[in-house]
VOPAGU-2260 file (C-alpha; in pm, 1 decimal, decimal comma):
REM VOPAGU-2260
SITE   aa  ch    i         X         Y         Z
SITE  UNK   A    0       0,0       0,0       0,0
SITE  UNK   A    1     154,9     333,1    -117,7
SITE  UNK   A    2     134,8     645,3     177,1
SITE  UNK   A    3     145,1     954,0      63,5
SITE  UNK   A    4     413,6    1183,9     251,1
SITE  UNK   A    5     196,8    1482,7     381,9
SITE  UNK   A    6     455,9    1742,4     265,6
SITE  UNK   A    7     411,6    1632,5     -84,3
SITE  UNK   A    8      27,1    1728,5     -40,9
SITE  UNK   A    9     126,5    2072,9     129,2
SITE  UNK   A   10     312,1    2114,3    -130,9
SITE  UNK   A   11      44,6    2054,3    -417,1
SITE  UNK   A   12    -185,1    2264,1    -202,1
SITE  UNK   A   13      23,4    2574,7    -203,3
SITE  UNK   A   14      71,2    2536,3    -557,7
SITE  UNK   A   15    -309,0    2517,1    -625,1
SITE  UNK   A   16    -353,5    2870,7    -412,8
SITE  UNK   A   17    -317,3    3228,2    -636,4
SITE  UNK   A   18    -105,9    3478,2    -576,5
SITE  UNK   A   19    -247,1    3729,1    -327,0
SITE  UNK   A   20    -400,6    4070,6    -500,6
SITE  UNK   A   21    -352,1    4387,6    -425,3
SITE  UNK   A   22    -696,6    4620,4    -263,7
SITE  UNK   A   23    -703,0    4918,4    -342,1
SITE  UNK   A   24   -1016,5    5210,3    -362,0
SITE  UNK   A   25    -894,5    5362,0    -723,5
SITE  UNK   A   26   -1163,9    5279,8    -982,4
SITE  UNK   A   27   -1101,2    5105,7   -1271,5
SITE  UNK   A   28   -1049,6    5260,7   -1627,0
SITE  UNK   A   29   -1396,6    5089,4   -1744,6
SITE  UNK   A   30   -1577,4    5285,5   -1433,9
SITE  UNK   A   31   -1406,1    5630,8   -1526,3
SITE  UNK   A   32   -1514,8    5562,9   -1890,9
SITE  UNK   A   33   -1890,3    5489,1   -1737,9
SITE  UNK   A   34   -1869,2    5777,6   -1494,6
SITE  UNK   A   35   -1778,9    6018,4   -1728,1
SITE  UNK   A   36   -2047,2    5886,3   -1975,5
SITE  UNK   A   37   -2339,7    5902,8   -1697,5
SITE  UNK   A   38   -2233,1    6268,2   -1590,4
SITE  UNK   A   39   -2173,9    6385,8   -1979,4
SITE  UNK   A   40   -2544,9    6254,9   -1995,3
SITE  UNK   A   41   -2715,0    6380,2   -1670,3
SITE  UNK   A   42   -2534,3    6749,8   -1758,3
SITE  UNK   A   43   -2680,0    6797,4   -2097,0
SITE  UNK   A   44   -2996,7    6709,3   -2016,6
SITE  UNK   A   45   -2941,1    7029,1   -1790,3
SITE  UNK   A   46   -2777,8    7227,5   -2053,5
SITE  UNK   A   47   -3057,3    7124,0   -2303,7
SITE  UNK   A   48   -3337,0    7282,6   -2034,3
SITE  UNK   A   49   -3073,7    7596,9   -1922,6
SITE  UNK   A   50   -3100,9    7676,3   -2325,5
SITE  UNK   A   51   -3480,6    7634,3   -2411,7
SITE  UNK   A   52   -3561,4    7804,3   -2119,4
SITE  UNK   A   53   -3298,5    8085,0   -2277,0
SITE  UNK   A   54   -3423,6    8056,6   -2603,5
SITE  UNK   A   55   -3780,3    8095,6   -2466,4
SITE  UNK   A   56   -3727,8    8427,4   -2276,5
SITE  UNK   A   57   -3527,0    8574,0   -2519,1
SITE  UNK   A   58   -3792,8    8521,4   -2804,0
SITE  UNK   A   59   -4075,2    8595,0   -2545,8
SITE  UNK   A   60   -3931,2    8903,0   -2335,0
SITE  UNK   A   61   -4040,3    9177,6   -2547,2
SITE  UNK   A   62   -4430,0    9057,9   -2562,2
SITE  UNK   A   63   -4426,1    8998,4   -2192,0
SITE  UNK   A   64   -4245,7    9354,2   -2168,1
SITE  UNK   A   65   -4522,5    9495,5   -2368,2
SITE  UNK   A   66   -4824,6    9344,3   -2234,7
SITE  UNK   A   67   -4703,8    9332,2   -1829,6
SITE  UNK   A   68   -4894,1    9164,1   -1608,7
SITE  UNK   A   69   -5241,7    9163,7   -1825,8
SITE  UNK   A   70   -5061,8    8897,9   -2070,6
SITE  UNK   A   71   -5156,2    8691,6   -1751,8
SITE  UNK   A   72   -5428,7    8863,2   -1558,5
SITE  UNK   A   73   -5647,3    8940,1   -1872,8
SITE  UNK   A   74   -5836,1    8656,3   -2112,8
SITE  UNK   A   75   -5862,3    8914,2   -2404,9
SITE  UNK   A   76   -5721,2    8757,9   -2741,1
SITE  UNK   A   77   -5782,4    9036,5   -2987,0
SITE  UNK   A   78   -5546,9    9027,5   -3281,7
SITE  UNK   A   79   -5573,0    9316,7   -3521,2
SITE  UNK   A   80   -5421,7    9363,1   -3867,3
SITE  UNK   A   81   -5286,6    9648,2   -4064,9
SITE  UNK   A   82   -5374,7    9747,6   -4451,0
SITE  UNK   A   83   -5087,9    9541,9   -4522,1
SITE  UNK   A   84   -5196,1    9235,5   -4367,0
SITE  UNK   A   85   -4929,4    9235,7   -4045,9
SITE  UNK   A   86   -5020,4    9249,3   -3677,1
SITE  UNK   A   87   -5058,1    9606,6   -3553,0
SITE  UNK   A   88   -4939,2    9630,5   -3226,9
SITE  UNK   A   89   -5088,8    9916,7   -3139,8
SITE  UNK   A   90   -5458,4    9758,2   -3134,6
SITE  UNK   A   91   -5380,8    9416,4   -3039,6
SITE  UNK   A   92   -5414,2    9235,8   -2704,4
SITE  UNK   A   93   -5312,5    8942,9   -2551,8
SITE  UNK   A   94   -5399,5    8771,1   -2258,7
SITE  UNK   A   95   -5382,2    8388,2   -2170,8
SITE  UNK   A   96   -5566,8    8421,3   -1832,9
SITE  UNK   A   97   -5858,1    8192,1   -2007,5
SITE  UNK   A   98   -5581,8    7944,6   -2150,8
SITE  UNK   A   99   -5442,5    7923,3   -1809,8
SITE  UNK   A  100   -5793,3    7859,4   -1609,8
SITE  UNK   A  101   -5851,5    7561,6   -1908,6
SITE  UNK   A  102   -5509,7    7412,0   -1884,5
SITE  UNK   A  103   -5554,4    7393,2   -1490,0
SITE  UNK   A  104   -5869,4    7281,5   -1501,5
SITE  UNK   A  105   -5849,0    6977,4   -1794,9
SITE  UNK   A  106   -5504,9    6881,1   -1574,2
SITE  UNK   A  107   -5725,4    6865,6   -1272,3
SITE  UNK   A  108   -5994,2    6624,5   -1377,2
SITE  UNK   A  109   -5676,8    6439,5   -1556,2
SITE  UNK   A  110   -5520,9    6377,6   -1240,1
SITE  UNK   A  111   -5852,6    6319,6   -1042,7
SITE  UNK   A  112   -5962,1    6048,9   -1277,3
SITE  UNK   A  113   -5610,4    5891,5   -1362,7
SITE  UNK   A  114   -5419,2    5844,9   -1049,6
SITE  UNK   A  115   -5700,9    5649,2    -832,5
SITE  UNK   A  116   -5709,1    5424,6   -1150,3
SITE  UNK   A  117   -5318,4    5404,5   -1204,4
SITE  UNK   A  118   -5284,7    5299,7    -790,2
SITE  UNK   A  119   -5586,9    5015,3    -763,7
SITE  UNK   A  120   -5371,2    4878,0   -1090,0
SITE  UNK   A  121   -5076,1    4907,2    -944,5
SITE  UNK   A  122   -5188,2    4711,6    -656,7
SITE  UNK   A  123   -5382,1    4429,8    -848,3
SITE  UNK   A  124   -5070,3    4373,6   -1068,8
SITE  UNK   A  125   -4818,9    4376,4    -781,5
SITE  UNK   A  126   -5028,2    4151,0    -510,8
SITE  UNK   A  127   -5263,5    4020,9    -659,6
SITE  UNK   A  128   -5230,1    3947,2   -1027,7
SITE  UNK   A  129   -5156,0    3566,2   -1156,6
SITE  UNK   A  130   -4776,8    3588,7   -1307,4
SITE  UNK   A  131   -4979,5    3520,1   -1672,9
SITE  UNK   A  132   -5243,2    3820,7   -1631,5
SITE  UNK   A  133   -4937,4    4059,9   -1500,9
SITE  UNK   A  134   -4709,4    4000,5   -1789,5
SITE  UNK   A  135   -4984,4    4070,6   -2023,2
SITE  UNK   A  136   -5134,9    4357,8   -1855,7
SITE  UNK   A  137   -4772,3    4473,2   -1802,6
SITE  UNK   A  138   -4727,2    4482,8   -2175,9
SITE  UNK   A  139   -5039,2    4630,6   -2255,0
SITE  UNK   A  140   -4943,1    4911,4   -2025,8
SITE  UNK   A  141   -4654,2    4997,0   -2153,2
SITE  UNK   A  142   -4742,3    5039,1   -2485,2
SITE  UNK   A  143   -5010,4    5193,9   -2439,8
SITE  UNK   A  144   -4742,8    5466,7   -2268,6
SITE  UNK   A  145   -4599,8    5496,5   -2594,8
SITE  UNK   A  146   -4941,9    5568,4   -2811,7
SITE  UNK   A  147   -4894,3    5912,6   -2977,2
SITE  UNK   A  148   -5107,0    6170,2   -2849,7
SITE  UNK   A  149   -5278,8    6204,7   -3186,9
SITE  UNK   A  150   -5416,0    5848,4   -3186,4
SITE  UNK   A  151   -5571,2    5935,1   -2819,3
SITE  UNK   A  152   -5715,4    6245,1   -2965,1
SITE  UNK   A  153   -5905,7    6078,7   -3280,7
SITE  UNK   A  154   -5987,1    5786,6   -3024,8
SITE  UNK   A  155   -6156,6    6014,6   -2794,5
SITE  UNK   A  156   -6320,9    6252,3   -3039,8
SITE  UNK   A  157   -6484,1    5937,1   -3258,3
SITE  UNK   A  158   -6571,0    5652,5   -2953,0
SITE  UNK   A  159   -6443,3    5806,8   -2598,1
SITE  UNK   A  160   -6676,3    6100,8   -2654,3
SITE  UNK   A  161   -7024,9    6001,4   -2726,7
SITE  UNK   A  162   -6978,7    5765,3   -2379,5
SITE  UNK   A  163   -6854,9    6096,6   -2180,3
SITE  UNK   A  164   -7170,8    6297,5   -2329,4
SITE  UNK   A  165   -7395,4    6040,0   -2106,6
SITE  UNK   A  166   -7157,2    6078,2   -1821,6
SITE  UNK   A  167   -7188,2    6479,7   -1851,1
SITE  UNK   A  168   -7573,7    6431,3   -1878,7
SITE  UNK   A  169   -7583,7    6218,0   -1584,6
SITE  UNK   A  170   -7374,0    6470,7   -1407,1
SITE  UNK   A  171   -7551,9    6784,2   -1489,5
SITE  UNK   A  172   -7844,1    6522,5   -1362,7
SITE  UNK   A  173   -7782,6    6468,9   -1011,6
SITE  UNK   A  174   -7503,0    6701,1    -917,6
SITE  UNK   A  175   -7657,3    7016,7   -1166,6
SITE  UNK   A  176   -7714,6    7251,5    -821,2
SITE  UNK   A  177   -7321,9    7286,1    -799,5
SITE  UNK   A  178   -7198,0    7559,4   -1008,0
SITE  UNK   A  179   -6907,5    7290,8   -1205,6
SITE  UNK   A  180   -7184,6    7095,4   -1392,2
SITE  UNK   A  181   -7439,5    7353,7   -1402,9
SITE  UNK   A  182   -7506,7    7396,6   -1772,2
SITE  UNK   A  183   -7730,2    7722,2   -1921,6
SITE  UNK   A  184   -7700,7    7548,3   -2292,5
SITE  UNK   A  185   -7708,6    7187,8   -2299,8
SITE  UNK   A  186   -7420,9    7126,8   -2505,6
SITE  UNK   A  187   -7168,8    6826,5   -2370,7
SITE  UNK   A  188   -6953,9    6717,0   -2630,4
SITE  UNK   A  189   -6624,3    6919,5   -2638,9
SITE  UNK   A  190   -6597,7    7032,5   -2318,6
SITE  UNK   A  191   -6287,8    7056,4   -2043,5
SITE  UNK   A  192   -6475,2    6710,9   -1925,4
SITE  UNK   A  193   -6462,4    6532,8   -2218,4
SITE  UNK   A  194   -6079,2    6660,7   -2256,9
SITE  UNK   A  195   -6005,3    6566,2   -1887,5
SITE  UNK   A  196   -6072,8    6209,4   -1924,8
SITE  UNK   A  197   -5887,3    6174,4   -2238,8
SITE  UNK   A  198   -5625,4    6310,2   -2039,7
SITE  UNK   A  199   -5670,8    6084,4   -1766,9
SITE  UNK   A  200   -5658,2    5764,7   -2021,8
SITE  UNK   A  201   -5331,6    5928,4   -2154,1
SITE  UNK   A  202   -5163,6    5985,1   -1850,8
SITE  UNK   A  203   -5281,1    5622,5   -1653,5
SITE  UNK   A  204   -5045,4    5407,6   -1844,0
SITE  UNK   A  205   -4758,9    5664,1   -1697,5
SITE  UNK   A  206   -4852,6    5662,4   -1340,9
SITE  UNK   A  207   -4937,0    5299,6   -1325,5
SITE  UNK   A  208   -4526,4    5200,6   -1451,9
SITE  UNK   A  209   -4411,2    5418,1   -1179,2
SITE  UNK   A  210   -4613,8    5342,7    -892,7
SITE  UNK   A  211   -4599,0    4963,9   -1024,3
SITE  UNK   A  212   -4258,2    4983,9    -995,8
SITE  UNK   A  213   -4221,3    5164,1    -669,7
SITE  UNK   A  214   -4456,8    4881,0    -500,2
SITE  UNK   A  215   -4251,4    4637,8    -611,8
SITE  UNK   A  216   -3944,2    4797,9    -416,5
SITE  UNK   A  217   -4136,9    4718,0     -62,5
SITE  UNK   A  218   -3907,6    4538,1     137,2
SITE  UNK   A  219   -3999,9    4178,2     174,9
SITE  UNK   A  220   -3906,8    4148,4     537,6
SITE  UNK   A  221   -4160,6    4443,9     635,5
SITE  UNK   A  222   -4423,6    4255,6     399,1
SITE  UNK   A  223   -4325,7    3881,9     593,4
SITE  UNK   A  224   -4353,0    4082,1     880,6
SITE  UNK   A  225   -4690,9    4187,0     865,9
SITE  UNK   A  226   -4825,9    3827,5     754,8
SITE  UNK   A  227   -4665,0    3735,0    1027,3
SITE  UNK   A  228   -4839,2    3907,0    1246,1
SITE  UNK   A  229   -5185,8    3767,0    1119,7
SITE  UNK   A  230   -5290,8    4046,3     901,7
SITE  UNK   A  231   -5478,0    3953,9     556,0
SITE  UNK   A  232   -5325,5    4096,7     253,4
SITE  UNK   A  233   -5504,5    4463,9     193,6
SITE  UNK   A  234   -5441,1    4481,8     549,3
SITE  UNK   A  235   -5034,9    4454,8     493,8
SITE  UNK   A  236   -5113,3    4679,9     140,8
SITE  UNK   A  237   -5240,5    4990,5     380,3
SITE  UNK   A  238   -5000,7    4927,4     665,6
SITE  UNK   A  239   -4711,3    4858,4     445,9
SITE  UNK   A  240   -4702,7    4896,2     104,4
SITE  UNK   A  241   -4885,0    5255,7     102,7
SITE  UNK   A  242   -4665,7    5406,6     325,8
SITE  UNK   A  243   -4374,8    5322,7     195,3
SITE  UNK   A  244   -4459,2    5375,4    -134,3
SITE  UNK   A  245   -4635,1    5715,5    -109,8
SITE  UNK   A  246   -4351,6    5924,1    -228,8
SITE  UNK   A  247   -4350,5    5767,0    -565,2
SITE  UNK   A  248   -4678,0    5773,6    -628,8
SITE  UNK   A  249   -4656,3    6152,2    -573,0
SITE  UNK   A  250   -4387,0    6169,9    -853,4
SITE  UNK   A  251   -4578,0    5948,7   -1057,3
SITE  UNK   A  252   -4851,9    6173,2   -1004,0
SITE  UNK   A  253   -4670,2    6463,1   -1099,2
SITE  UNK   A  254   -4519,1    6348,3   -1393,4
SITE  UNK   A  255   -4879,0    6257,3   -1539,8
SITE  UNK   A  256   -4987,8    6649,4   -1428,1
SITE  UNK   A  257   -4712,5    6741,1   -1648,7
SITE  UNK   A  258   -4830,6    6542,5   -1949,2
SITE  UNK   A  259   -5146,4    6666,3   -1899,9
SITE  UNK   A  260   -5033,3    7024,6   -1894,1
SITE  UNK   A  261   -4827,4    7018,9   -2191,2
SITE  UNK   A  262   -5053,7    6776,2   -2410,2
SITE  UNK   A  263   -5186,5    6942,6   -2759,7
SITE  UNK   A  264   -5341,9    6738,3   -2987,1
SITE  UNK   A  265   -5532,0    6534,1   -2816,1
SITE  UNK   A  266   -5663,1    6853,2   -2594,1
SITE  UNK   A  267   -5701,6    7012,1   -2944,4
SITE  UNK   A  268   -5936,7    6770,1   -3143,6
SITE  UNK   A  269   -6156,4    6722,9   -2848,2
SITE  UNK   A  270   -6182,6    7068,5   -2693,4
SITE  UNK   A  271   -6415,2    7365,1   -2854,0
SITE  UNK   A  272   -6151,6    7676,7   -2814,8
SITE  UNK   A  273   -6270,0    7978,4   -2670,5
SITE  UNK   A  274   -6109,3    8265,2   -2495,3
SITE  UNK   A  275   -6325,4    8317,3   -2225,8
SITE  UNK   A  276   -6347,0    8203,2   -1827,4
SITE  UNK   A  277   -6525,4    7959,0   -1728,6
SITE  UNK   A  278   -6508,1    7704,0   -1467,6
SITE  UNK   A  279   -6837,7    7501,3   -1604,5
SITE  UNK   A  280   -6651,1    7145,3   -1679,8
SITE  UNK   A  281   -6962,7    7026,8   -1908,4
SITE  UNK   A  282   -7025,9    7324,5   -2116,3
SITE  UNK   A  283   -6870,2    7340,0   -2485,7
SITE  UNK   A  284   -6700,9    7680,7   -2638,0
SITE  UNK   A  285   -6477,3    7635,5   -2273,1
SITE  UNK   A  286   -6122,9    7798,1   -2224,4
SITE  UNK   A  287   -5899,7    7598,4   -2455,3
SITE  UNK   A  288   -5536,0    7522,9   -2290,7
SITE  UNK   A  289   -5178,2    7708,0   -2356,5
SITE  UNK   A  290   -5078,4    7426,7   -2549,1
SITE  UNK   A  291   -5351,5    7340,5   -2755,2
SITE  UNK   A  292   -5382,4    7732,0   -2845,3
SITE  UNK   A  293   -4994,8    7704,0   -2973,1
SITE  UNK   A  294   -5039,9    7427,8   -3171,9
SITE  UNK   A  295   -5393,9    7577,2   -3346,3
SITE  UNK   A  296   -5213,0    7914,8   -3418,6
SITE  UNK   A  297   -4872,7    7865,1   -3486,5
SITE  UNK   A  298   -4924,5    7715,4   -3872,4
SITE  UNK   A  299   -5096,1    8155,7   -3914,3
SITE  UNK   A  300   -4876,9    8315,6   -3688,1
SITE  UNK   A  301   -4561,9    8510,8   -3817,3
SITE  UNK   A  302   -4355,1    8768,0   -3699,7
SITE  UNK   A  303   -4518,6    8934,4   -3385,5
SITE  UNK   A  304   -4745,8    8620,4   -3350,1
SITE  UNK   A  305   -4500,8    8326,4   -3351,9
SITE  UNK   A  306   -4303,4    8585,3   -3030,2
SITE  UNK   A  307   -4660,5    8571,4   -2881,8
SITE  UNK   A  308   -4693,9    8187,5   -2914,1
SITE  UNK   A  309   -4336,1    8184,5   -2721,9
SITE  UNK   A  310   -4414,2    8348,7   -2461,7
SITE  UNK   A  311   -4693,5    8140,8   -2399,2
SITE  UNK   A  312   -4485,1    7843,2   -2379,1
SITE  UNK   A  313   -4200,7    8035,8   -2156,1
SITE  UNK   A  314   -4508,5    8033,0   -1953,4
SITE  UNK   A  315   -4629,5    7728,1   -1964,1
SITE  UNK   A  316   -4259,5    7625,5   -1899,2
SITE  UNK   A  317   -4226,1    7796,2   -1577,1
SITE  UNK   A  318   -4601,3    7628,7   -1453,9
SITE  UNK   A  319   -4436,6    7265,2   -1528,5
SITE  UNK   A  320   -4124,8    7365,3   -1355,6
SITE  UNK   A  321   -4271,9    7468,9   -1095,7
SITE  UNK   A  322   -4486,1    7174,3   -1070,8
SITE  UNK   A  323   -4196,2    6940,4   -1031,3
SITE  UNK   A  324   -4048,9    7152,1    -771,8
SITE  UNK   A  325   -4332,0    7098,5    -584,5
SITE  UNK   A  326   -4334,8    6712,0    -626,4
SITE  UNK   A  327   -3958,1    6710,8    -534,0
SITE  UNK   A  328   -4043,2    6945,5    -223,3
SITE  UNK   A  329   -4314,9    6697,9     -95,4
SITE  UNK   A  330   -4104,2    6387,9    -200,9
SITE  UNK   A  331   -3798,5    6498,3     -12,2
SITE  UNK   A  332   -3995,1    6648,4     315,3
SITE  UNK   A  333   -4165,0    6315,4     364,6
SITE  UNK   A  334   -3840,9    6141,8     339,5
SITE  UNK   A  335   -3714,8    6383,4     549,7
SITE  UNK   A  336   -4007,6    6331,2     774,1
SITE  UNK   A  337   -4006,1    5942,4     802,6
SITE  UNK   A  338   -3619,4    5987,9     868,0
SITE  UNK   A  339   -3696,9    6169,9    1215,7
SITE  UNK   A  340   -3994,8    5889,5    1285,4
């Protein structure tokens, strides 16, 4: 019987063991190359905003010079031209204060229809959804993100809007004593109602992905947690899963607001512009939004009008902007808040 000598095995063993590597903190070549690429990317995204908002208020400063504070206090749209066919300035008006009250308003019943939707979806696909049913829905979803807004417009105008002219008739029905659905002309189709819920349908697919996705980032341990303390399953969804995932619905939220505030097309082919104030959601000839006005009047305008049309969107810029500074505000004081908690 043959014995192996046990230095001959230490021996084999050491040669079997790599040579020891160096630590050290300094990144890599490949991760500079990365880094640099991520930053090069995040920064021009900035630069790209820093210059249309340049571009905006340089085309836009002498109308908003001009026109003061009416061009946003005052909803008169008056445009008068000369013997030679140009805009005289001298007898012309502008004011968006009726563009504004319509953009608000269609963005409002967006967001109150969409984002009750988007979160029971959200739910169902994260808890409650067979694997089959989510990866379909999932798809649907997402394409349906990617739908250009002109397809939602001639959707809604031809099949959403003879279903929302009931709804409007039901409304002015029952709830006709409050002053929103109170209607002096009965007149439903294309009004800020009608252009709110193809908003809404626009905007769902958006919120759903993000809030969808923010659900799905609930730790597990919190979740095991709460089944483990006998509670059913909406039960761990309010005292877990909604908490934690509040923040991001807010962004989600906001993002869709944003959509909804910038959308023209689909606002356009389903609103009746007017120029007026109104807050009546169901009547027609309604205050069209900033954006739909732009794209209706920019294929006429030249000159005088195309500096007008800017400085509607330099407005329209700053509302958005605004918008997600708000979002970020409440995003990062309830972190802040659940921090000190």
């Amino acid at each position: 019987m043959y014995k192996i000598h046990p230095m001959t095995l230490l021996e084999n063993k050491s040669a079997d063991i790599p040579a020891p590597r160096e630590i050290t903190t300094k990144p890599r070549v490949s991760d500079k190359i990365f880094r640099g690429i991520v930053t090069a990317g995040g920064l021009s995204s900035l630069v790209i905003l820093g210059l249309i908002l340049i571009y905006l208020t340089y085309q836009g400063f002498d109308v908003l010079k001009s026109e003061g504070l009416g061009f946003i206090s005052s909803s008169a749209w008056q445009i008068v031209l000369d013997d030679a066919g140009n805009i005289d300035p001298a007898q012309t008006t502008f004011g968006i204060a009726a563009m504004l009250v319509g953009t608000m308003i269609c963005a409002t019943i967006a967001i109150l229809i969409a984002v009750p939707i988007s979160v029971l979806t959200a739910l169902y696909l994260s808890f409650y959804a067979p694997a089959s049913v989510r990866k379909f829905m999932v798809a649907i979803i997402d394409l349906m993100a990617a739908f250009p807004s002109v397809l939602f417009g001639i959707w809604g105008f031809f099949v959403l809007m003879p279903s929302v002219e009931y709804w409007g008739k039901l409304l002015h029905k029952y709830f006709g004593f409050l002053p929103f659905f109170k209607m002096e002309v009965p007149v439903y189709t294309r009004s800020p109602f009608v252009a709110g819920v193809v908003l809404a349908i626009m905007i769902i697919p958006i919120v759903t992905s993000i809030s969808r996705e923010i659900f799905g980032q609930t730790p597990l341990d919190r979740i095991q947690a709460a089944y483990a303390l006998g509670a059913t399953r909406w039960a761990m969804i309010k005292a877990v899963v909604i908490p934690h995932g509040l923040s991001g619905v807010v962004c989600g939220a906001m993002l869709g607001l944003g959509r909804a505030l910038g959308e023209t097309m689909a606002v356009a082919m389903v609103l009746s512009p007017a120029v007026i104030v109104s807050f009546a959601l169901l009547q027609s000839q309604n205050p069209t939004t900033i954006a739909a006005n732009i794209a209706l009047n920019f294929p006429e305008a030249h000159d005088l009008g195309v500096n007008v049309l800017i400085a509607t969107g330099l407005v329209l810029f700053i509302i958005t902007l605004i918008v997600n500074s708000l979002a970020r505000f409440i995003v990062n004081r309830r972190k802040a808040f659940s921090g000190a908690n």
